[in-house]
C-alpha positions as CSV (number, residue, x, y, z in Angstrom):
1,X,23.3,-31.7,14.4
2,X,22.0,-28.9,16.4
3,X,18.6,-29.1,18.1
4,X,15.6,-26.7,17.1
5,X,15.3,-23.5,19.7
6,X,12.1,-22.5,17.3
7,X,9.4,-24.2,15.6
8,X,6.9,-22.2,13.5
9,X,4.5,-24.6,12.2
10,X,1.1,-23.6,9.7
11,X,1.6,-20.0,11.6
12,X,-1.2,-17.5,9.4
13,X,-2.6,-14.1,10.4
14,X,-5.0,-12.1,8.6
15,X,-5.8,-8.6,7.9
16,X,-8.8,-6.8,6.1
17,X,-7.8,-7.6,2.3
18,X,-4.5,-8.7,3.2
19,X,-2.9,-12.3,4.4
20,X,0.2,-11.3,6.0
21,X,1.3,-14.6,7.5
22,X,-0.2,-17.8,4.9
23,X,0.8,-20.9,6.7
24,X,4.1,-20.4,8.0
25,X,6.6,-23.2,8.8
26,X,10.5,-23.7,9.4
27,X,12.8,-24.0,12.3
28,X,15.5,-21.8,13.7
29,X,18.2,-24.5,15.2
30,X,20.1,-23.5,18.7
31,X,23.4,-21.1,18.4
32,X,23.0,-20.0,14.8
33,X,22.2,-16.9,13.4
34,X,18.8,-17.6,11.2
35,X,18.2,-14.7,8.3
36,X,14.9,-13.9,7.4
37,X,14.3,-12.4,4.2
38,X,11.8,-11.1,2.0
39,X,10.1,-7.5,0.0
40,X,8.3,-5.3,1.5
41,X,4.9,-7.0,2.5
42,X,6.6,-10.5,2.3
43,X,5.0,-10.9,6.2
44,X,8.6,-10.5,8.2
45,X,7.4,-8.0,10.4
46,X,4.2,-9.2,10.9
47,X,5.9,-12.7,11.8
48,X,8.5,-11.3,14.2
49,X,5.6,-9.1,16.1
50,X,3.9,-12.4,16.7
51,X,7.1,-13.8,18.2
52,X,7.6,-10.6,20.4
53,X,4.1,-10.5,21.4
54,X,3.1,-7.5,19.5
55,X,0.6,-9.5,17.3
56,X,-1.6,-12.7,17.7
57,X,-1.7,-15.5,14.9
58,X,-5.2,-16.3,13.8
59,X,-3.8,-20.3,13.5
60,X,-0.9,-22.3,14.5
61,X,1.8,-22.9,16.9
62,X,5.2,-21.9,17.6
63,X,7.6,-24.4,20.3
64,X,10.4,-22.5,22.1
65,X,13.0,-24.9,24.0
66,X,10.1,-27.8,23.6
67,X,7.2,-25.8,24.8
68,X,4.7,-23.8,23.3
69,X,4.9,-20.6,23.4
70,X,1.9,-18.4,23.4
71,X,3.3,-14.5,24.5
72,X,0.8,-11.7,24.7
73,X,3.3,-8.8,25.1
74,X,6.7,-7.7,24.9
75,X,7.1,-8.4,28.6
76,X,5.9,-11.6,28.8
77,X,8.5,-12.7,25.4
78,X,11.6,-11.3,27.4
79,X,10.0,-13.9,30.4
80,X,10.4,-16.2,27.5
81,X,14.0,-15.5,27.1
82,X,13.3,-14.0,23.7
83,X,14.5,-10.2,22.7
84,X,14.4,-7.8,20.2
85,X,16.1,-5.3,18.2
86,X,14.3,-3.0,16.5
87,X,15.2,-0.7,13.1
88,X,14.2,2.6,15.0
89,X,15.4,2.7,18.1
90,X,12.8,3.0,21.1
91,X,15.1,5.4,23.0
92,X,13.7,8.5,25.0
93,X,16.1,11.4,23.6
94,X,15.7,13.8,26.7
95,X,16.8,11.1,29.3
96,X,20.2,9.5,29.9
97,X,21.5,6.5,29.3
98,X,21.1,4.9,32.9
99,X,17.2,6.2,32.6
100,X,16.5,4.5,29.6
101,X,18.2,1.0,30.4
102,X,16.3,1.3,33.8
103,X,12.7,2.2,31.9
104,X,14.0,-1.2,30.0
105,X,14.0,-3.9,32.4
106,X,11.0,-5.8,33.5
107,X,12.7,-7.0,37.1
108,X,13.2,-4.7,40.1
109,X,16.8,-3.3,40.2
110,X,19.1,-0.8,42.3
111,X,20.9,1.8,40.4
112,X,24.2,0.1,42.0
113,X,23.0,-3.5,41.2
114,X,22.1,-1.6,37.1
115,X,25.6,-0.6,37.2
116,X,27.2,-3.6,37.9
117,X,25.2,-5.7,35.4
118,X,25.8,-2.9,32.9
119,X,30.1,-3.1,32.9
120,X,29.7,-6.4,33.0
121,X,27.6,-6.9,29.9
122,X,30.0,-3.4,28.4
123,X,33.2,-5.5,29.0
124,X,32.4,-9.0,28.0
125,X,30.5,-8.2,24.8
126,X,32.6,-4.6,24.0
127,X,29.7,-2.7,24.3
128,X,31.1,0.7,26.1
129,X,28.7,2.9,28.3
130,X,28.3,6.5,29.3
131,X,25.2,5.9,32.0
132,X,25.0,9.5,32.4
133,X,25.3,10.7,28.3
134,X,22.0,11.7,27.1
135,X,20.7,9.9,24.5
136,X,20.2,12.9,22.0
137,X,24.5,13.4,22.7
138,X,24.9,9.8,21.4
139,X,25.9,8.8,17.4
140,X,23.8,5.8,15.9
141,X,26.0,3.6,16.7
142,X,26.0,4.3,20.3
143,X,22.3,4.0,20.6
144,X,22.2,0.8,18.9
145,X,24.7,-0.2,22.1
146,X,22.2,0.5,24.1
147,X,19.5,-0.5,22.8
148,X,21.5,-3.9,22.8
149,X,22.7,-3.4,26.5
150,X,18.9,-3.4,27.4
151,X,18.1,-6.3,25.6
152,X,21.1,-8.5,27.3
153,X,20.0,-7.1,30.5
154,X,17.2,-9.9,30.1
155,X,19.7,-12.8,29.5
156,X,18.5,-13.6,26.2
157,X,18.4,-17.3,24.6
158,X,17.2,-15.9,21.1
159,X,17.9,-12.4,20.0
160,X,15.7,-11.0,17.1
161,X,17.7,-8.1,15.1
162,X,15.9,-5.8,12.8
163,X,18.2,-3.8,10.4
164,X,20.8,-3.7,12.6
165,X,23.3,-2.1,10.4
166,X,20.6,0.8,8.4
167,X,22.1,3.6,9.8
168,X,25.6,2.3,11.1
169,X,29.3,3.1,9.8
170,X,31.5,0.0,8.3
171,X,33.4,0.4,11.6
172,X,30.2,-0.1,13.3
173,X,29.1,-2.6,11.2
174,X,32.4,-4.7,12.1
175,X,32.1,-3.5,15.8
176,X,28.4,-5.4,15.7
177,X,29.3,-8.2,14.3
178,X,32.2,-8.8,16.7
179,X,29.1,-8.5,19.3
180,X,27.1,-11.1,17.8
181,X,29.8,-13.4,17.4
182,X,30.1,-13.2,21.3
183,X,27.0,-14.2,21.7
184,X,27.2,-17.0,19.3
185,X,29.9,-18.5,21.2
186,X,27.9,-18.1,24.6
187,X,25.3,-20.5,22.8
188,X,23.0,-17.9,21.9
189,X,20.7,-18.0,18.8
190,X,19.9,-14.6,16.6
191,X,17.4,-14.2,14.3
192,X,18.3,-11.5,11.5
193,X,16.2,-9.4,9.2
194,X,18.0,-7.2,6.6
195,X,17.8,-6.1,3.3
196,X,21.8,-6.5,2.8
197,X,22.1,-9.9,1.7
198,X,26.2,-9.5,1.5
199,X,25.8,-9.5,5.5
200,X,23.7,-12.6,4.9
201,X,26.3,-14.4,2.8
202,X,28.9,-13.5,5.5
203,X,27.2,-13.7,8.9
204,X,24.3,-16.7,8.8
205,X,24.2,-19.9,8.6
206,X,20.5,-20.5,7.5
207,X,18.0,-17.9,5.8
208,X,14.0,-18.6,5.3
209,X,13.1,-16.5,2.8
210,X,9.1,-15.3,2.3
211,X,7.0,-14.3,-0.4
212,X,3.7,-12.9,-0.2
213,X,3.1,-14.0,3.0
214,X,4.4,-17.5,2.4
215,X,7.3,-19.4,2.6
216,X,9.7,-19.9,-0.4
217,X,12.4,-21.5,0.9
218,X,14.4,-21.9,4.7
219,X,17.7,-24.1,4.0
220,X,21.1,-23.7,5.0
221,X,23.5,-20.9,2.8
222,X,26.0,-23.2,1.2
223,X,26.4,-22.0,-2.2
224,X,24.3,-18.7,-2.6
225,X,25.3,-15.6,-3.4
226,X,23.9,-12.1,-2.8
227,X,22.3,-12.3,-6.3
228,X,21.0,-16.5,-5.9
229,X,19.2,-14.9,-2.6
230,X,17.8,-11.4,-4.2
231,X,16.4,-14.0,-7.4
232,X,14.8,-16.3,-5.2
233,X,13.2,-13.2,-2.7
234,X,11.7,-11.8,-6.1
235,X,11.4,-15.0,-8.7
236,X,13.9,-13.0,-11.2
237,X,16.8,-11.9,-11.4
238,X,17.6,-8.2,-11.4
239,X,19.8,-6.1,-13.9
240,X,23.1,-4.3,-13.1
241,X,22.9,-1.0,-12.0
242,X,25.2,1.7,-14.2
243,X,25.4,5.4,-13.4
244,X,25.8,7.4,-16.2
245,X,28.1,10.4,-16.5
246,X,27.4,11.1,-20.4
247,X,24.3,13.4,-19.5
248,X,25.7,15.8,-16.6
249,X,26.1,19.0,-18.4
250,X,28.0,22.4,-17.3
251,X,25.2,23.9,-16.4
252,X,24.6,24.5,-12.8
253,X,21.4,23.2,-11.4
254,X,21.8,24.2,-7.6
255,X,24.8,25.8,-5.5
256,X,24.5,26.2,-1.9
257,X,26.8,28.9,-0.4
258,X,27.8,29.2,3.2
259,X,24.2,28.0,4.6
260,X,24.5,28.2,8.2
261,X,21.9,28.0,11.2
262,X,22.2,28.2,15.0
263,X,19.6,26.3,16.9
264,X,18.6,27.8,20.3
265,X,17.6,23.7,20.9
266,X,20.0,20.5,22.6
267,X,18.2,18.2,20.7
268,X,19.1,20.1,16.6
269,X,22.4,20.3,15.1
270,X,23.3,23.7,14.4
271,X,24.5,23.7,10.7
272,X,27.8,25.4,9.5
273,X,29.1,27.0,5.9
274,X,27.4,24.7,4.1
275,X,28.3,25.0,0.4
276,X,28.3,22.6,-2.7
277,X,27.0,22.9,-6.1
278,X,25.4,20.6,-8.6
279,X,25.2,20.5,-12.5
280,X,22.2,19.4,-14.0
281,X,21.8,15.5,-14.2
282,X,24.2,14.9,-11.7
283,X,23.4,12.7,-8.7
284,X,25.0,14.7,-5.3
285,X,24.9,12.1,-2.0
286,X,25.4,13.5,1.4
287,X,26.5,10.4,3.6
288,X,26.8,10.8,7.6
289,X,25.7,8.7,10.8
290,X,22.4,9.6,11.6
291,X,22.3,12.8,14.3
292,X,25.0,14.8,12.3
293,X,22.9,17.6,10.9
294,X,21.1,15.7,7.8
295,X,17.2,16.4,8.7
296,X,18.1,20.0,9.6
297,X,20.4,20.6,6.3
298,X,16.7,18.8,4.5
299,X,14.8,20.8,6.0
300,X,16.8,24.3,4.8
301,X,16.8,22.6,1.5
302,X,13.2,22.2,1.3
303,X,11.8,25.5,2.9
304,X,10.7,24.2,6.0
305,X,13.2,26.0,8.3
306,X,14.2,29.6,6.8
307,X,14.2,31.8,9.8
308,X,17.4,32.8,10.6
309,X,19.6,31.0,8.2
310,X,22.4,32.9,6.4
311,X,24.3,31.9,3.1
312,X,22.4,31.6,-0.5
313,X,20.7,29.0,-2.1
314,X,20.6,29.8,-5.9
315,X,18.3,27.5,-7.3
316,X,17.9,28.4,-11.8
317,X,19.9,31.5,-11.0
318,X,17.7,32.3,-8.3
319,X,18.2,32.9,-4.2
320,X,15.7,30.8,-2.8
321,X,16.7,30.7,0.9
322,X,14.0,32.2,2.4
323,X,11.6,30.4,-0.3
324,X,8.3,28.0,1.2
325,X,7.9,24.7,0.3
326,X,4.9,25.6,-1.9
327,X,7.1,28.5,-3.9
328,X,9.9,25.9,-4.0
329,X,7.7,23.3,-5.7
330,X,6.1,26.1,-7.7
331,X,9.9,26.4,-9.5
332,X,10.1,22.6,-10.4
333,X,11.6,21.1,-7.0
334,X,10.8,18.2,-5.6
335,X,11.3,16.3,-2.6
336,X,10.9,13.1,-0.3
337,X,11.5,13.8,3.6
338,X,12.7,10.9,6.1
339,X,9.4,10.4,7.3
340,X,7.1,9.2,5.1
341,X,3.9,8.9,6.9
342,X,2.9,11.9,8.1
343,X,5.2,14.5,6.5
344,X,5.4,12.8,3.0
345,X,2.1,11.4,3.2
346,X,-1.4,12.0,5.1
347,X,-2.1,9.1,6.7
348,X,-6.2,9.1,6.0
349,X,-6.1,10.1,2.8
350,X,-6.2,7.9,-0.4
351,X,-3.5,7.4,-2.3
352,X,-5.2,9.7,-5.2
353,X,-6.0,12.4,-2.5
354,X,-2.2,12.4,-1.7
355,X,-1.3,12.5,-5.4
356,X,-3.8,15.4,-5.6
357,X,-1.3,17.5,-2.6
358,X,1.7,17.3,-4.1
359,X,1.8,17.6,-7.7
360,X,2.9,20.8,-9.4
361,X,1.0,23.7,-11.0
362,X,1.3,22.6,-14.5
363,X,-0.4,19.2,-14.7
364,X,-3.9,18.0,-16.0
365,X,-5.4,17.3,-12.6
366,X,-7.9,20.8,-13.2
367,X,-10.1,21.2,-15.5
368,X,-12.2,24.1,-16.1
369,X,-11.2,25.3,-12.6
370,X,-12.7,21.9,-11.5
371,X,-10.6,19.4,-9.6
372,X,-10.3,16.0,-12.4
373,X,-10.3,13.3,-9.7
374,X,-10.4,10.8,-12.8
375,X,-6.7,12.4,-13.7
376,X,-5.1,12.2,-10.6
377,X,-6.4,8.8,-10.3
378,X,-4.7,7.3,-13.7
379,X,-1.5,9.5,-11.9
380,X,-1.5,6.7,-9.1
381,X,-2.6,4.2,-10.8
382,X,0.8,4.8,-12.7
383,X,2.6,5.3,-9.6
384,X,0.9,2.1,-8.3
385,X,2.3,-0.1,-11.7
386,X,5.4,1.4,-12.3
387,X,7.1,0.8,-8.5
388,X,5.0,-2.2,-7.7
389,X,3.5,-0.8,-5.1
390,X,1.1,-3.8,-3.0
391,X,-1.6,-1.9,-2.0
392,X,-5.8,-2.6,-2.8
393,X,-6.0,-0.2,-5.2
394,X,-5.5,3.9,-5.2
395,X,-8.1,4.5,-3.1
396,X,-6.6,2.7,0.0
397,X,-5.6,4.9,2.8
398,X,-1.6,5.6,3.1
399,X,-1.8,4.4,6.6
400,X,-3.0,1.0,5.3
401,X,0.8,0.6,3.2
402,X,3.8,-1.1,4.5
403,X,6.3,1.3,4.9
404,X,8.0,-0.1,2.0
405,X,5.3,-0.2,-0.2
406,X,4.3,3.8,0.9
407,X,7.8,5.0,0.5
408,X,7.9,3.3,-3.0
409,X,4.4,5.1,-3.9
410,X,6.1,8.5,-2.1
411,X,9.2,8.0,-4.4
412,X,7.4,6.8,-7.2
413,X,5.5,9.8,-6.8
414,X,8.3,12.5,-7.1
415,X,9.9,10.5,-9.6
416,X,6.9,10.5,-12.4
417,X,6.5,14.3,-11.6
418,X,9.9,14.7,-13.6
419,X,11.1,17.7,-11.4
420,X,14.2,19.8,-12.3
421,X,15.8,19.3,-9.1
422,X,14.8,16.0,-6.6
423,X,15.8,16.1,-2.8
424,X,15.4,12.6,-1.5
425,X,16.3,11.4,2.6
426,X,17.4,7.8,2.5
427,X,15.5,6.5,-0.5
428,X,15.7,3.3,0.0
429,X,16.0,2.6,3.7
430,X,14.2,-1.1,4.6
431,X,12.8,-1.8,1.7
432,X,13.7,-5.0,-0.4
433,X,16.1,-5.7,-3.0
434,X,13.9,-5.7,-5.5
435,X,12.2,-2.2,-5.0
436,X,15.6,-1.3,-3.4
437,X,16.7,-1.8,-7.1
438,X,13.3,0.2,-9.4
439,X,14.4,3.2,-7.2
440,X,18.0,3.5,-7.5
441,X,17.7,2.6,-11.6
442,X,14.6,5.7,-11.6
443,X,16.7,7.6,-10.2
444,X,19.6,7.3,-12.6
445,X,17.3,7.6,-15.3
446,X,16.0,10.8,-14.0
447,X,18.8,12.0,-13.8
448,X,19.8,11.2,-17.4
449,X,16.8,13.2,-18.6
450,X,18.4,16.6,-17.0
451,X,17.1,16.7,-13.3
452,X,19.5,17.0,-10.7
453,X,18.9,14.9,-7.2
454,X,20.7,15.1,-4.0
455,X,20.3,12.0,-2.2
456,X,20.8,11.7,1.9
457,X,21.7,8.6,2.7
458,X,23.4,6.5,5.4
459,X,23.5,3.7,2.8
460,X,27.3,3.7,1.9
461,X,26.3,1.1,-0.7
462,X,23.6,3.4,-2.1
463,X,25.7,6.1,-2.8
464,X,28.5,4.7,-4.2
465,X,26.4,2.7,-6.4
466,X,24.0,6.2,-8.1
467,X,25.8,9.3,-7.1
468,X,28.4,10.7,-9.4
469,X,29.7,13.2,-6.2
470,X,29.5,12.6,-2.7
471,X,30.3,14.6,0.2
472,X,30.0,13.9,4.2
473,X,27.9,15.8,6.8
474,X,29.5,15.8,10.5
475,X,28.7,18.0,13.4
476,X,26.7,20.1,11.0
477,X,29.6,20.4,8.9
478,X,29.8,19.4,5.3
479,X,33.2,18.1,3.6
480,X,34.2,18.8,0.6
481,X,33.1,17.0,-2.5
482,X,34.7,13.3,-3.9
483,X,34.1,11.7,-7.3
484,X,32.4,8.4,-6.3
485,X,34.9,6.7,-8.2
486,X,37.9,8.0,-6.9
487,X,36.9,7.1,-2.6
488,X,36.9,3.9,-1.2
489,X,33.7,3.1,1.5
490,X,36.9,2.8,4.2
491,X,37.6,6.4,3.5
492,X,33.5,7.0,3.3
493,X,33.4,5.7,6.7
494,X,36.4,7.7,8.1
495,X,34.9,11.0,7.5
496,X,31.3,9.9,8.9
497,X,33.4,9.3,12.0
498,X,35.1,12.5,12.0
499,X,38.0,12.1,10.8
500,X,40.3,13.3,7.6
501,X,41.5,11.3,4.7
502,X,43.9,11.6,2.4
């Protein structure tokens, strides 16, 4: 029986109407790989940032190898032997690869000494390097090699991964988990947060799983399944998800014809002939490794870059390329950028006031030329209910929300204006199973009521599970369009690496 490398015991920490952390205990044993799971606001984050040395607990204690272990920073938990992984990447875009694994490191080191350490770590875990590629030249994947490269640099004993696989291929996927194996058999121990409990069923050994802040259950993974873990993370058990095809009509919603844009800028992805159309109540995805051209293509989408792009947009018959935002969402379009806090929310304002910013001309929120604060109020209350969005109430600040629970308010949001046409970025990108699962059934039934979406996603899953088309976006280039039922995720992955299928 293997020994504990990690004891948690009565760990709680505290926030201003919020217990994060309530009491906290279970053990991680040596050379496994440990999953922790749990929704958005279950306290995962907040327990991992204790570990790393990003938070304090306001009570108890945590043993690493036998001795407490009380870190204060990140520094002082890579002393400790422990690392981490996080979702998005801490990279510095303009510097190269040798910069950034150098910035890493918390010991003195020559460039030659770097460069020794660095094939060695590249050969024995497969882990190839360019020290001199930019970081903004690299694919996801490639970053997410580095990123581990400068983590192994510290000769690890427990390795915390943080949606490792969100924005990866399934090549890259497999490529990782080849990785981790390598470090399993070097008596290594990993500790693995995700929100794809198939990669739980087929890479750990034990999972702890957390609700509202407290422990549910941490016991080894003989005899669950993907849908025993997602009923235990929420206390029921979720429906099947079905997209329709009854409700698409002939009608065409939005066709996008040659778009193109050159970018005088290293760090954008110029974007070329982009053209698709969609029918109105049919769910379009755009798949592609993140860096391929996906926030420049939303952003000519949504009327926040239309200086010097050439092509049509004909949106209701209409050419609405050089359209704002506003005049976009005048005409009934809605949509939900990458970045929720700060683009797709204001970060002091309530919940209401951010309601009150987005909405379209012909609600109830005016009366009598007067702004009804009382209307836009029951709007997020209903926002609030409807996606189960933790938060105090609707006059909490954004910034206060979990990014789970503000992307699920964002969504929730767009959703309950009932737009003709929805433009979502990765809808459902870290958050749990259980919200994971409210979005992507809204959506279909949005959809069913006549509005078209386009969905960007690097969620291969996501896609094939709403969309009724899906095409790929590489190099700024878009392919042409496949019935989600007719193209395997192999293929999927194939033309987010480049390449053509059949």
């Amino acid at each position: 029986m293997s020994e504990n490398i990690l004891t948690i015991k009565n760990v709680s920490k505290s926030f201003p109407k919020v217990i994060a952390n309530n009491n906290i205990s279970f053990n991680i044993k040596k050379n496994t790989v440990h999953a922790l799971l749990g929704e958005n606001g279950a306290g995962k984050s907040t327990l991992v940032k204790i570990l790393y040395g990003l938070l304090k607990s306001d009570e108890g204690e945590i043993t690493f190898n036998n001795s407490p272990l009380e870190v204060q920073s990140p520094s002082e938990a890579r002393k400790n032997k422990i690392g981490m992984v996080f979702q998005h990447f801490s990279l510095f875009d303009s510097l190269t690869v040798r910069e950034n694994l150098v910035l890493g490191i918390d010991q003195s080191m020559s460039f030659s000494s770097l460069q020794e350490r660095v094939n060695e770590i590249s050969n024995r875990y497969k882990l190839p390097l360019d020290l001199d590629a930019p970081i903004n030249t690299l694919s996801a994947g490639q970053k997410q090699r580095v990123e581990i490269v400068r983590i192994l640099l510290q000769d690890p004993e427990l390795l915390i991964m943080d949606e490792p696989t969100s924005v990866l291929t399934p090549q890259e996927v497999e490529s990782l988990f080849e990785t981790l194996n390598t470090l399993l058999t070097e008596g290594r121990t990993i500790l693995y947060i995700t929100h794809k409990l198939e990669e739980v069923i087929n890479l750990c050994d034990e999972v702890t799983i957390l609700r509202n802040g407290e422990v549910i259950e941490s016991s080894k993974l003989e005899n669950e399944t993907a849908e025993t873990l997602a009923t235990k993370m929420l206390g029921k058990k979720l429906s099947e998800i079905k997209t329709d095809y009854s409700n698409i009509t002939s009608e065409l919603n939005l066709s996008a014809k040659n778009l193109s844009i050159e970018f005088n800028d290293p760090f954008l992805v110029d974007l070329k002939n982009i053209s698709f159309d969609i029918k109105e109540g049919e769910i379009f995805g755009i798949a592609g490794v993140a860096g391929n051209g996906q926030s420049e293509l939303m952003n000519l989408l949504t009327g926040e870059e239309i200086e010097g792009v050439s092509g049509q947009l004909i949106f209701n018959k209409i050419d609405i390329k050089n359209f704002s935002p506003k005049k976009r969402r005048d005409m009934s379009i809605a949509f939900v950028p990458e970045n929720r806090l700060g683009h797709s929310a204001v970060p002091e304002l309530t919940l209401t006031e951010n309601i009150l910013l987005s909405q379209f001309p012909d609600n109830d929120f005016q009366k009598n030329g007067l702004i009804s604060f009382e209307n836009i109020e029951v709007q997020a209350k209903k926002v609030i209910e409807k996606f189960n969005v933790v938060t105090p109430g609707p006059d909490a600040k954004a910034s206060s929300l979990s990014g789970g629970n503000l992307q699920k308010f964002v969504i929730g949001r767009e959703i309950l204006s009932k737009p003709k046409l929805l433009i979502i970025s990765h809808p459902t990108w870290g958050i749990d199973a259980g919200a994971e699962h409210a979005i992507r059934q809204s959506l279909i039934e949005l959809a069913k009521n006549g509005t078209s979406i386009i969905v960007i996603s690097q969620d291969l899953d996501e896609l094939i599970e709403i969309t009724h088309r899906l095409s790929v976006i590489f190099n700024g280039k878009l392919s042409k369009s496949y019935d989600t039922r007719e193209i395997s995720i192999s293929q999927i992955g194939l033309l987010m690496g480049g390449h053509k299928v059949d």
